[in-house]
C-alpha positions in Angstrom: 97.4 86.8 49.8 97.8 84.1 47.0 94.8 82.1 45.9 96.0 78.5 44.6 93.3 76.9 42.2 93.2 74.1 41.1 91.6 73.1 37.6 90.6 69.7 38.5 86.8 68.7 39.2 86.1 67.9 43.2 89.5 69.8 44.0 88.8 72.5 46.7 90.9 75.9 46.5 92.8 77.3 48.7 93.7 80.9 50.0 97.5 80.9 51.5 97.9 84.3 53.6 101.5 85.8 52.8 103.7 87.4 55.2 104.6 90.9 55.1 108.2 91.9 52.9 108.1 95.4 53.6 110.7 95.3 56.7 113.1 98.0 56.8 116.5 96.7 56.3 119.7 98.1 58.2 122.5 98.6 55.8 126.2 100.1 56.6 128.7 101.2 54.5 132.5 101.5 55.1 134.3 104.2 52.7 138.0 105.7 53.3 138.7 109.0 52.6 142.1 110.2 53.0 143.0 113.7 54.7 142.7 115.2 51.7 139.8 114.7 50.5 137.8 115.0 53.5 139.4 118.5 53.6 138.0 119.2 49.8 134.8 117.7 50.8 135.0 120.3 53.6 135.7 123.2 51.6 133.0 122.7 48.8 129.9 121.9 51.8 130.9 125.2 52.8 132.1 123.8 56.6 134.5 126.4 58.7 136.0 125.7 61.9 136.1 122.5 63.8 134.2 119.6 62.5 134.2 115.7 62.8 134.6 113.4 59.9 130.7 112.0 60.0 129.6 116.1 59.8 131.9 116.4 56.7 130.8 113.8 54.9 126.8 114.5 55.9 127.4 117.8 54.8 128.8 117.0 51.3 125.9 114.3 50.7 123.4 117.0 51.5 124.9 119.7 49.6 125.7 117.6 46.5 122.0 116.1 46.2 120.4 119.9 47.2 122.1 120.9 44.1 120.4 123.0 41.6 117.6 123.6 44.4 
């Protein structure tokens, strides 16, 4: 809420309700990786076997911000 006051004799004040700014905000981010570094991403996450781009990537995020857990 903001209160506007005003300093003047007679004036009356007024109360102004504000909307909400917490919304949650949907961002997306585009990155290119080539094959070889998706494949070192792989190997330092630890990932064997079969696995999709996405699940690379997640897995290195996760594993390079768990660090030193």
């Amino acid at each position: 809420m903001k209160y506007h006051i005003k300093l003047v004799k007679g004036a009356e004040d007024e109360i102004i309700k504000t909307p909400v700014m917490n919304k949650k905000k949907s961002v997306s981010l585009n990155m290119n990786f080539t094959e070889k570094e998706l494949q070192l991403m792989k190997a330092i996450s630890g990932l064997k076997g079969n696995v999709e781009n996405d699940q690379i990537i997640k897995a290195f995020i996760k594993s390079k911000l768990s660090y030193g857990i």
